[in-house]
Structure formats: C-alpha cells, structure tokens
C-alpha positions in Angstrom: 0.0 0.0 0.0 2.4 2.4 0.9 4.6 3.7 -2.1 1.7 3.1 -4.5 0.8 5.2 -7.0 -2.7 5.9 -8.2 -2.4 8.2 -12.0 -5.8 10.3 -13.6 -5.9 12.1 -15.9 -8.5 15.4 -16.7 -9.4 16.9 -19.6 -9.6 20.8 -19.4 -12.6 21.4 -22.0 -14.0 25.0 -22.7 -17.2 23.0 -22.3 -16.4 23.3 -18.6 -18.5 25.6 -16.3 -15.7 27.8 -15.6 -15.6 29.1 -18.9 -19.4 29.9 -20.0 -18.6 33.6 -20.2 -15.3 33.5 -21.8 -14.6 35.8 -24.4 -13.3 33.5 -27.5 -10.7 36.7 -28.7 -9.3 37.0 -25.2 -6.8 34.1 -24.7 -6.5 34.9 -21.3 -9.7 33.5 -20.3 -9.0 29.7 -21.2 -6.6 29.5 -18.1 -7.9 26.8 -16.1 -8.2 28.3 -12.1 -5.8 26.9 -10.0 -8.0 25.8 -7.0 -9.7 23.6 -9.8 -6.7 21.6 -10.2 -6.1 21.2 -7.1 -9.2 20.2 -6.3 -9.2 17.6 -9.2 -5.6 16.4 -7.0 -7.7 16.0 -4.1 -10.3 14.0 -5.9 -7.7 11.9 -6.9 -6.2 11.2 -3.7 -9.5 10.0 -3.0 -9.0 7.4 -4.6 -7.2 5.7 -2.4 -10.4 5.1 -0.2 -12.4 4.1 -2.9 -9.8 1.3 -3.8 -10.1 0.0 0.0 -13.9 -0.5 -0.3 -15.1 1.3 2.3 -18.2 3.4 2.7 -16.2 6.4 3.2 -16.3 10.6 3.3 -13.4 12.0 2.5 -12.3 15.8 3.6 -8.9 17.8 3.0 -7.2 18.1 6.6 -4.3 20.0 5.4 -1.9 20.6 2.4 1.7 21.6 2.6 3.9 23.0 -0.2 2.0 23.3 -3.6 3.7 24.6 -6.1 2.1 26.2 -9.5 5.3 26.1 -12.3 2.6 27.4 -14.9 -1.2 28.3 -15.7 -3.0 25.7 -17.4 -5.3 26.2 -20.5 -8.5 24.8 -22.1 -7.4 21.9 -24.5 -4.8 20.5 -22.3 -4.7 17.1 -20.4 -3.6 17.3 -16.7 -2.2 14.0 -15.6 -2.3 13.9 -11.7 0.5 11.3 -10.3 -0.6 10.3 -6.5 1.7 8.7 -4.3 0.3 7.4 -0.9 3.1 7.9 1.6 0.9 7.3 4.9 -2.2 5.3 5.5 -3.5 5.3 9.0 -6.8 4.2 10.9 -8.5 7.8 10.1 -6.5 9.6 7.1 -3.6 8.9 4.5 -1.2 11.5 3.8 -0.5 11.7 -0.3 2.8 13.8 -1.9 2.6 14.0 -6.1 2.8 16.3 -9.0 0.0 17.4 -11.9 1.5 17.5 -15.5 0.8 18.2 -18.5 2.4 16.0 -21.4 6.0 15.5 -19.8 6.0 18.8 -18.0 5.4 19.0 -14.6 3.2 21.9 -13.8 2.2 21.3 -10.4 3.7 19.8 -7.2 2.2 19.0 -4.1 3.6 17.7 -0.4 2.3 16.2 2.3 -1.2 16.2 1.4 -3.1 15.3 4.3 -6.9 13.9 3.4 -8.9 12.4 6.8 -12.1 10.1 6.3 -15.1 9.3 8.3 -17.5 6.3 7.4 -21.4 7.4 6.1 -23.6 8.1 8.8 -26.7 5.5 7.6 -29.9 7.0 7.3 -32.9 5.6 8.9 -36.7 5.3 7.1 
C-alpha cells in the first residue's frame, strides 16, 4: 500500500463551467483556475479510499507546499500522479505532482486527506 501510485488524468474542455462567459478573442480567459486543479488532485487522492472499499467521506485536513510552475489552459490534459506515503486508521497523507504532457506543472507535499464512514440513514 504504501509507495503506490494511483495516476488520472482530466481533460480541461471549454465546455467546462468555468468558462461559459469567456470571451473567444481574449486568450486569457482559457486558463484553467488553479484551485480547480487542485481540487481535481484531491479528488484523486481519494481514490485511495475508494480502492479499500469502504463506505467512506473524504475531507482535505491539510496541504503543505503546492507549487504552480505554470497556468493551465483549455485543450490541455492534466495527468495527476498520486503517491500514498501514509495510510493510518483515520487519514492517508498523499505527496505528487500534476502534468501536462512530460511537463510537470504542479507539485504537491504532504497532502493530508482524513475520512469518516457514512452516517446510515434511517426510514
């Protein structure tokens, strides 16, 4: 479990919501918002709980050290690389990088995501 390595990949499509208003002559406005790729990380990450079958909600506790080398733009394919470094009873702690092609364009440390099981509900 530890040192394994969970890879997605997302495609940034002007179709996405984050661009309905984007003015086609303005290049400016195809650069994909940062906390959206991070966020697609994190979703990511999650994997890692999904893969242990467990009925389980996941929530960011913490991130340390993320580091944006470049914008990303409509059209491009981010390829997140996850590597579980911690797995304990309540949370896993995650390190990795987001890139695009070969290119790195995003690093992340000590990514810390805890989980709680589904509260069931009752009829």
């Amino acid at each position: 479990e530890n040192g394994s390595k969970v890879i997605t990949e997302k495609f940034v499509s002007l179709n996405d919501y984050v661009f309905r208003h984007a003015d086609f002559k303005n290049h400016q406005e195809f650069i994909y918002p940062d906390w959206l790729v991070v966020e697609s990380f994190f979703q990511s990450a999650g994997l890692y709980l999904h893969c242990a079958e467990r009925d389980f909600s996941p929530y960011v506790i913490s991130c340390k050290n993320i580091h944006f080398r470049r914008a990303i733009v409509a059209g491009e394919i981010i390829q997140h690389h996850v590597f579980l470094d911690v797995r304990k009873e309540s949370f896993i702690i995650v390190s990795g990088e987001s890139k695009v092609g070969e290119e790195t364009v995003v690093s992340y440390q000590q990514v810390w995501l805890g989980f709680q099981q589904h509260e069931t509900q009752h009829s």
